[in-house]
C-alpha positions as CSV (number, residue, x, y, z in Angstrom):
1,X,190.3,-88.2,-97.1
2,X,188.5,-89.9,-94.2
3,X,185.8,-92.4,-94.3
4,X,182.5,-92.5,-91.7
5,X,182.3,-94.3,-88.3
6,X,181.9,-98.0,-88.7
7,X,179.1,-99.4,-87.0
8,X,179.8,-102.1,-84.3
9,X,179.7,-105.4,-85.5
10,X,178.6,-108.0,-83.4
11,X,180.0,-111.9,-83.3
12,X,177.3,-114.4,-84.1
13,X,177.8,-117.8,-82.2
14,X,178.6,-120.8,-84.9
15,X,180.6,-120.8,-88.1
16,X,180.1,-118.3,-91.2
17,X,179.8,-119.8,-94.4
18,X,182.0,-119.4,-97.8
19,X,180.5,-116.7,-99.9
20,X,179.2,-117.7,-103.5
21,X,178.5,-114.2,-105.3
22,X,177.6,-113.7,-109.4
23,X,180.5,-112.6,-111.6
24,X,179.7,-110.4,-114.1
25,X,182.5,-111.9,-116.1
26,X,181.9,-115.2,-116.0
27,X,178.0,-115.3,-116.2
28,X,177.3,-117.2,-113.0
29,X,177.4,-117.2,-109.3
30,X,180.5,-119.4,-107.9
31,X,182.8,-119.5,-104.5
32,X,184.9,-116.8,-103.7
33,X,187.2,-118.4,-102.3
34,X,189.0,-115.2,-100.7
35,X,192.2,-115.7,-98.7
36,X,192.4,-114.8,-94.9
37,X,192.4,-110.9,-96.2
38,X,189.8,-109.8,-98.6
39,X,190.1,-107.4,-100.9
40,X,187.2,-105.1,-102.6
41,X,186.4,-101.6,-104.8
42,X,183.9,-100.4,-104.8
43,X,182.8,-97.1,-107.1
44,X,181.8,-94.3,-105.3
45,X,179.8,-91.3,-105.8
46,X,180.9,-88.1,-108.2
47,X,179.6,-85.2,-105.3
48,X,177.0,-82.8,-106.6
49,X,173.8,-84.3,-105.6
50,X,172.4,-85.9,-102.0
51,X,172.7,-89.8,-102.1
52,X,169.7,-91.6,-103.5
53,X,168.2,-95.0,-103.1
54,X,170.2,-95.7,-106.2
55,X,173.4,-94.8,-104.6
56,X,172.0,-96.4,-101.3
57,X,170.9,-100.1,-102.5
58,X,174.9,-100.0,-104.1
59,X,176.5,-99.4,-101.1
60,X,174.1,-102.2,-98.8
61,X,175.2,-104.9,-101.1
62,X,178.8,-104.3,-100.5
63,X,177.6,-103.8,-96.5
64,X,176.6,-106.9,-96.8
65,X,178.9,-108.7,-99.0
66,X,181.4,-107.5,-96.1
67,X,179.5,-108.9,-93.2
68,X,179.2,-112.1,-94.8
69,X,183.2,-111.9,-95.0
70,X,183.8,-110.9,-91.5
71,X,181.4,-113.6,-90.6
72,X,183.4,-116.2,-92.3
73,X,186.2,-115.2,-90.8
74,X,187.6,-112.8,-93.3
75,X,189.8,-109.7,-92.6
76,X,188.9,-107.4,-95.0
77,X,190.4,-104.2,-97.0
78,X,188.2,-102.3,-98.3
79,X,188.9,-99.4,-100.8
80,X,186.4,-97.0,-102.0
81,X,187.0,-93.9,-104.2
82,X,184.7,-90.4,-105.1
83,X,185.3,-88.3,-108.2
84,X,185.5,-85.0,-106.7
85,X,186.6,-83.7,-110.3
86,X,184.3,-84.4,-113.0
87,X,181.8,-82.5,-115.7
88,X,178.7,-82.8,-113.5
89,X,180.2,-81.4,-110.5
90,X,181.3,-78.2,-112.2
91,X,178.0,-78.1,-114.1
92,X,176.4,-78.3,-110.6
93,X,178.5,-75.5,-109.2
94,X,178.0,-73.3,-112.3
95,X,174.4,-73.5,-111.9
96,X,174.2,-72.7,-108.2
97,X,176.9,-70.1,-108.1
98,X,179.1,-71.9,-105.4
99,X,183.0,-73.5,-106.2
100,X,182.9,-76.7,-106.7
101,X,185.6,-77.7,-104.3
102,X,183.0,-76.3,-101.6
103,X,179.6,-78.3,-103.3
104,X,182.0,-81.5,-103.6
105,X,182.8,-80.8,-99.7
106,X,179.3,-80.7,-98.7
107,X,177.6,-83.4,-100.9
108,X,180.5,-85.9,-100.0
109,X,179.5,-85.2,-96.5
110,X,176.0,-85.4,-96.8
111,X,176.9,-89.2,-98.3
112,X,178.9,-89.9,-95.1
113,X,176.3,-88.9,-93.0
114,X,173.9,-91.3,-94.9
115,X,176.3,-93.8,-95.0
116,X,176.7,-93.9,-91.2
117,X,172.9,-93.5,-90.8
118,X,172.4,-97.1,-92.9
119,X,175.0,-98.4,-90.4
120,X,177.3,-99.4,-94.0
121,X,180.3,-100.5,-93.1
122,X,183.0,-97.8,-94.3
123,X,186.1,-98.9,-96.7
124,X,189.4,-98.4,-94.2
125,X,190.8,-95.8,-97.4
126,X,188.1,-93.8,-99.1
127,X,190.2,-91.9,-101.5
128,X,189.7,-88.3,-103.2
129,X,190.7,-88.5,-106.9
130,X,192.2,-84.8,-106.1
131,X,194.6,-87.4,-104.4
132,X,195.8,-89.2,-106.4
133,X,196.4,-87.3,-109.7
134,X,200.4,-88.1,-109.6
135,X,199.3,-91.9,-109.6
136,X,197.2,-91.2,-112.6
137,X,199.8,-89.7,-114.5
138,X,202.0,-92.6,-113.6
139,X,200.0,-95.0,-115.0
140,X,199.1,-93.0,-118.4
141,X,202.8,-92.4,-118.8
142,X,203.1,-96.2,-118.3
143,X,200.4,-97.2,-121.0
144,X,201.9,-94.4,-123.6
145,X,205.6,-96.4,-123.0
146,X,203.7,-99.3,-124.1
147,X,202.2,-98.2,-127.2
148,X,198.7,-98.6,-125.8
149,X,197.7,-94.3,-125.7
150,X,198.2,-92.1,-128.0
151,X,197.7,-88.3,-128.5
152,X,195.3,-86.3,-130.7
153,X,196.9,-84.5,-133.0
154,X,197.0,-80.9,-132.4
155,X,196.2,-80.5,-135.7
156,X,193.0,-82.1,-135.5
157,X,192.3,-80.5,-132.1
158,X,194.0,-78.1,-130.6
159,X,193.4,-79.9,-127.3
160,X,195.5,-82.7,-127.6
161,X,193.8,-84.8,-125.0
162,X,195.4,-88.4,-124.4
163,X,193.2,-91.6,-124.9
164,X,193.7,-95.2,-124.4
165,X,193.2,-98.0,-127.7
166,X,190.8,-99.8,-126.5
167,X,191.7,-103.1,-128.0
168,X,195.7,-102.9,-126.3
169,X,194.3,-106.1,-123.8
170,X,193.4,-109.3,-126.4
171,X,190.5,-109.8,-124.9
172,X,188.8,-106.3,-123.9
173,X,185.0,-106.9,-123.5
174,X,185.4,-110.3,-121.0
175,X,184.4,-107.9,-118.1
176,X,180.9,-106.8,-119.2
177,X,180.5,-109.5,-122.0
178,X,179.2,-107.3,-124.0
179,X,179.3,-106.9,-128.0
180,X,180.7,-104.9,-130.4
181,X,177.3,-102.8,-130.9
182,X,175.9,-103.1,-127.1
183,X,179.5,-101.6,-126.0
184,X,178.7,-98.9,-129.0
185,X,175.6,-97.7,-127.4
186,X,176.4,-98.0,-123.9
187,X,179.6,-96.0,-124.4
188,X,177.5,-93.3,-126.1
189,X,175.0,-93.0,-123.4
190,X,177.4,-93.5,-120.4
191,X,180.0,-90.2,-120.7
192,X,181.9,-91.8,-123.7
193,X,182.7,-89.3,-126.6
194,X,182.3,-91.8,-130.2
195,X,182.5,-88.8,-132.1
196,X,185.4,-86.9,-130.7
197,X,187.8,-86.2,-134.1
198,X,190.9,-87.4,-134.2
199,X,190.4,-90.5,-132.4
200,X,191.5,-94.0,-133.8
201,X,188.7,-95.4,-132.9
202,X,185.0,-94.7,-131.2
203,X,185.4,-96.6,-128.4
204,X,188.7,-95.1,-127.3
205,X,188.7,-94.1,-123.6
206,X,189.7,-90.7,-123.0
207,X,193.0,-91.1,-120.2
208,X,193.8,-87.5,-119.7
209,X,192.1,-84.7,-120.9
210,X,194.0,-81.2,-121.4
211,X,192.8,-77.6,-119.4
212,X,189.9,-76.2,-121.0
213,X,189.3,-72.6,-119.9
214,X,187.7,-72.2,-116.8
215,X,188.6,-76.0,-115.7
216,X,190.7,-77.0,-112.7
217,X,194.1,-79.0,-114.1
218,X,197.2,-80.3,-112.5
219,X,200.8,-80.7,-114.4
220,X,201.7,-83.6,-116.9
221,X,204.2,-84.4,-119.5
222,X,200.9,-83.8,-121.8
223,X,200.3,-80.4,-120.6
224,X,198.4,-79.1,-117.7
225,X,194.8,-81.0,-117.7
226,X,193.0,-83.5,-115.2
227,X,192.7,-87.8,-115.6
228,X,189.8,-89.3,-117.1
229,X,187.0,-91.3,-115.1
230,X,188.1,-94.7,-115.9
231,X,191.7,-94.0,-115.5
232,X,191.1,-93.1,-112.1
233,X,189.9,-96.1,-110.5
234,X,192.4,-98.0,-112.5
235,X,195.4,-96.5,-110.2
236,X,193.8,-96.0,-107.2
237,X,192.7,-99.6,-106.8
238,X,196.1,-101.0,-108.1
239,X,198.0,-99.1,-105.8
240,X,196.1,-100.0,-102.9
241,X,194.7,-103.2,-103.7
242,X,197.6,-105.2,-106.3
243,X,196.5,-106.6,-109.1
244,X,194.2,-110.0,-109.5
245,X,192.3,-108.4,-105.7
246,X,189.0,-110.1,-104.3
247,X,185.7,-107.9,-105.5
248,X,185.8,-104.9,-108.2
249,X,182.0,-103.9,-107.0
250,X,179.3,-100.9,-108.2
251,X,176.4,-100.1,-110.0
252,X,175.2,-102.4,-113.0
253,X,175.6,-99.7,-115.2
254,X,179.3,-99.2,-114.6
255,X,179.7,-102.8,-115.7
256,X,180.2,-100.9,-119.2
257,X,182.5,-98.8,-120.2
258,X,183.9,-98.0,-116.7
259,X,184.6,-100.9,-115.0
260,X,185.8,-102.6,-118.9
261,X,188.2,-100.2,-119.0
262,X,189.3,-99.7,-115.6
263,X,190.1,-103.2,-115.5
264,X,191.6,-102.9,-119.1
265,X,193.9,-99.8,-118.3
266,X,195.4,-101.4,-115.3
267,X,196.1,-105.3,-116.6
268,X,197.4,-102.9,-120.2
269,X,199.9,-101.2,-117.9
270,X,201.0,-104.1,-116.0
271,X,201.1,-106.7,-118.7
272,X,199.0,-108.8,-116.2
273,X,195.5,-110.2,-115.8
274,X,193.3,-110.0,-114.4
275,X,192.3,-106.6,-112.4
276,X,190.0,-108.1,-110.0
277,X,188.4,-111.8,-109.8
278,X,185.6,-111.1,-109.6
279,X,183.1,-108.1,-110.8
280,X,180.1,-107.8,-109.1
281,X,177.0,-105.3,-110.1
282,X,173.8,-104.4,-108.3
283,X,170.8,-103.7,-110.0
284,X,169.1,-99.9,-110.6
285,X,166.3,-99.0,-108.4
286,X,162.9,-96.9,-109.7
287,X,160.1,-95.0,-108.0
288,X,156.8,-96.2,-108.1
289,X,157.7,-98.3,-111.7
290,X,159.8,-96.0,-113.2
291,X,163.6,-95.6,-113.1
292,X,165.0,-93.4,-110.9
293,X,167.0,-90.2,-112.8
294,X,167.9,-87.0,-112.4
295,X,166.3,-85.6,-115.8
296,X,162.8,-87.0,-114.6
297,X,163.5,-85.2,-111.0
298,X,162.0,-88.9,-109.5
299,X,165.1,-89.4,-107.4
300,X,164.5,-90.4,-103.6
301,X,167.2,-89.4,-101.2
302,X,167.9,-91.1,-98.6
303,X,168.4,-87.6,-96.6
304,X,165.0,-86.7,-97.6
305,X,163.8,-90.1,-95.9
306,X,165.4,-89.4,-92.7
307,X,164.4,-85.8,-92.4
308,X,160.6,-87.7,-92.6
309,X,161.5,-89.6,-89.7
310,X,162.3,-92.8,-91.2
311,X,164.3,-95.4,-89.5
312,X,167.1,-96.0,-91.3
313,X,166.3,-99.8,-91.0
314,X,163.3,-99.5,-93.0
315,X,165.6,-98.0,-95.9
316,X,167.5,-101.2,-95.3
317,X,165.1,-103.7,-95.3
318,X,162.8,-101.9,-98.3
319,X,166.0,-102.5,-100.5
320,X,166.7,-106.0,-99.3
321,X,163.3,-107.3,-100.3
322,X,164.5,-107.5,-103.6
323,X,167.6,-109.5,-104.8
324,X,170.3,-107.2,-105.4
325,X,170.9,-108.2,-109.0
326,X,167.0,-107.5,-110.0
327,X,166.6,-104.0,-110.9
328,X,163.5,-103.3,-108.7
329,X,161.5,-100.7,-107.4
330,X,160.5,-98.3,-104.1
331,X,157.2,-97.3,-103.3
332,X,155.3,-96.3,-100.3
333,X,154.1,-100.0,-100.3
334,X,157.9,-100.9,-99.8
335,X,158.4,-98.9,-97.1
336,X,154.9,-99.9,-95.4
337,X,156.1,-103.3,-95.6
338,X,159.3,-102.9,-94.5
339,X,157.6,-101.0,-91.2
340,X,155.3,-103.8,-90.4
341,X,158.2,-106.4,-90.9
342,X,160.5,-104.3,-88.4
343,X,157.8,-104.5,-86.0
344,X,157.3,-107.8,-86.4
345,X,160.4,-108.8,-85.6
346,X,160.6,-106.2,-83.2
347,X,157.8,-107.5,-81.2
348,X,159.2,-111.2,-81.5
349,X,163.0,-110.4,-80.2
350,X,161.3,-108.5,-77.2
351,X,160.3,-111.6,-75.6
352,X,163.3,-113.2,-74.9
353,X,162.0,-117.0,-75.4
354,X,160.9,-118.1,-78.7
355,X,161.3,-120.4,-81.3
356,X,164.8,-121.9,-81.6
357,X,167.1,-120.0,-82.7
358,X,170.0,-121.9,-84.2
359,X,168.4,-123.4,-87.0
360,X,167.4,-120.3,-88.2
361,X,170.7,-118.3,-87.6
362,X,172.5,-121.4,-90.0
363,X,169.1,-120.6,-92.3
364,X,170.2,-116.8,-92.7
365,X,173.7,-117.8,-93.1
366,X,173.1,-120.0,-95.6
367,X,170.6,-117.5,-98.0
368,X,173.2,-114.6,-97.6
369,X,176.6,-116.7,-98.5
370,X,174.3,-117.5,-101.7
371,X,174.8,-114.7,-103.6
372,X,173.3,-112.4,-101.1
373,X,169.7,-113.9,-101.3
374,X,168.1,-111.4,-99.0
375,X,164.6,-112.4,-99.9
376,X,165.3,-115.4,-98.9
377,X,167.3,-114.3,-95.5
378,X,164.1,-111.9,-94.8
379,X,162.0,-114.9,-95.1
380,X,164.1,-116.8,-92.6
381,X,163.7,-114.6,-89.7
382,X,160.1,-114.0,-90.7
383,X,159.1,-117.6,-89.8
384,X,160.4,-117.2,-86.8
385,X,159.0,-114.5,-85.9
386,X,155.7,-115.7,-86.8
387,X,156.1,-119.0,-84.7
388,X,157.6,-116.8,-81.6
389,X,154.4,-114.7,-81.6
390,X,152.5,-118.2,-81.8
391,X,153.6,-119.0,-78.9
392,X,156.5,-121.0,-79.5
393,X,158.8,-120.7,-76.6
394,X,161.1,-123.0,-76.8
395,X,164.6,-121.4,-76.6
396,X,165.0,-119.0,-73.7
397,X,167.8,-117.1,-74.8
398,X,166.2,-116.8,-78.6
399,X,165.7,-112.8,-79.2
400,X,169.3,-112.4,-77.6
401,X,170.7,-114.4,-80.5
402,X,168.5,-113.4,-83.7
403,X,168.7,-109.8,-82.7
404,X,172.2,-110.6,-82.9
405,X,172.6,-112.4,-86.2
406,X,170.4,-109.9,-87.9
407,X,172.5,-106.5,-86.5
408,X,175.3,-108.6,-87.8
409,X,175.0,-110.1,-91.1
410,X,171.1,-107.7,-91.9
411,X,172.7,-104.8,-90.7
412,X,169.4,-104.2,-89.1
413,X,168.8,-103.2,-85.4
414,X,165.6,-104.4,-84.2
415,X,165.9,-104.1,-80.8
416,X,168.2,-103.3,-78.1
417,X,170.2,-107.0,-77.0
């Protein structure tokens, strides 16, 4: 499946700095430490629904958490997947009457299009699930030769799905860090199935799951059916990216149960730890105080945005005034912010002299190699903003270079250089 154009990057004079990023696993922020090729995941969409700010503010950390890599001096392959076979995406179709091949066509190009508009740099493989079902089946097959899957029995069910025992890795849970009764809830609430008789245990994770009528399936040794979610990333980021890769990366709330088990299937298949070094989350995003769902119809779309005529940048710069691990909130203030702040540094780059410009390019570095403190970057290039418009003059090639630094490392445009 291909990916969206990749904006041009451009090269900031100086040296990048090492990136320091939180992971999830271990509780606190510490160096990468990548090798001369870095390697990332990132979760991507399921296709029945327009990308929102949720989906939006995911997909700018990463952005950024590659730019800060390229900056550094990094090579980097980046793999991103979509689950264009999945319950919501049939329930979708159902309801509006179309196949849901054709509604995962169209939404997954509505996200390119978005993606391309926020100038997000795009993962060199960006792979269907539809793709890979043969790798799926490889790897299930793999974990039943190990004794870590089992079948229901047909006497229990008469779909004798195949699920995954959740405690075949010693130390299942070291991902999220959760406990035995937050993993309980979250599974419940986050398309787990506690209940499902003839399981061994709740918090089995369903691997392949046998043809239902009216569902799309593909052959298996277990009958004709279609992978689980978890299951999915498991293989496709294993077979693109080996094991013990740079950044498993996506929403927080996939910290639990899909990236636990994704990580679990594949090091359970491999005999190997770990999946990924590090696992990094980024915070939900509300309207106006209240999280963002679809059941409270409160979602904002970013295609919605630009059909209002707003700059992409401003989407950009709304979501970056907020840390990326602190669920956080848009409003019309946000975005009334984020316009004067474009402006403002609009206005500043435009005259070509002003304040000096090095210090504060090694200033931006050094906020976004920390954990991506964009708060901290955005206050950077406001100061000098603020002292170019007072009149400070004192480097002649100054809006050259900060228009520069912030198209590269911001992702922001806010001017023509």
């Amino acid at each position: 499946m291909h990916s969206w154009s990749s904006p041009v990057v451009p090269s900031v004079p100086g040296d990048g700095l090492p990136l320091r990023l939180f992971d999830t696993a271990e509780g606190a922020v510490r160096d990468l430490d990548a090798g001369p090729l870095a390697r990332m995941y990132v979760c991507g969409i399921t296709p029945y629904d327009t990308t929102h700010l949720g989906h939006a503010a995911t997909y700018l950390t990463f952005d950024l958490v590659y730019r800060q890599l390229l900056d550094a001096g990094h090579a980097v392959h980046y793999v991103q997947n979509t689950t264009d076979v999945d319950d919501p995406l049939f329930e979708r179709a159902e309801r509006d009457g179309v196949d849901w091949r054709e509604l995962g066509d169209a939404e997954t190009d509505r996200f390119r299009a978005d993606m391309e508009a926020l100038r997000i740099m795009p993962p060199q493989q960006y792979v269907a699930a539809t793709e890979t079902i043969d790798e799926v089946v490889e790897m299930v097959a793999e974990l039943i030769d190990r004794g870590h899957a089992y079948r229901i029995d047909p006497s229990v069910d008469e779909y004798a799905d195949v699920y995954y025992r959740h405690r075949a890795t010693p130390d299942f849970g070291y991902e999220s860090r959760y406990d035995d009764d937050e993993m309980a809830a979250a599974f419940a609430e986050r398309g787990g199935d506690p209940d499902r008789p003839g399981k061994e245990h709740p918090l089995d994770a369903l691997l392949w799951r046998v043809q239902r009528p009216g569902e799309p399936s593909w052959p298996s040794p277990w009958g004709e059916g279609r992978p689980g979610w978890h299951i999915e990333c498991s293989a496709i980021a294993r077979n693109r990216l080996g094991l013990g890769f740079d950044i498993q990366g996506g929403g927080s709330d996939l910290a639990f149960p899909h990236h636990e088990f994704s990580a679990a299937h594949a090091e359970a298949a491999a005999d190997e730890r770990p999946f990924a070094r590090f696992y990094v989350h980024a915070a939900m995003i509300g309207l106006d105080g209240v999280k963002m769902s679809k059941s409270l119809g409160n979602l904002v779309r970013v295609q919605a945005l630009r059909e209002e005529g707003v700059d992409p940048a401003l989407i950009r710069l709304g979501l970056a005034t907020g840390h990326y691990r602190t669920d956080r909130s848009w409003s019309a203030e946000v975005l009334e912010e984020a316009r004067e702040r474009f402006g403002t540094w609009t206005r500043a780059i435009e005259r070509g002299a002003g304040a000096e410009a090095g210090p504060t390019i090694a200033a931006l570095r050094e906020r976004l190699a920390d954990d991506l403190d964009t708060p901290g970057a955005l206050a950077v290039i406001d100061s000098w903003a603020a002292a170019t418009l007072d009149g400070d003059s004192a480097d002649p090639t100054a809006g050259n270079a900060i228009a520069t630094a912030v198209d590269a490392l911001l992702g922001v445009r806010a001017a023509d250089s």
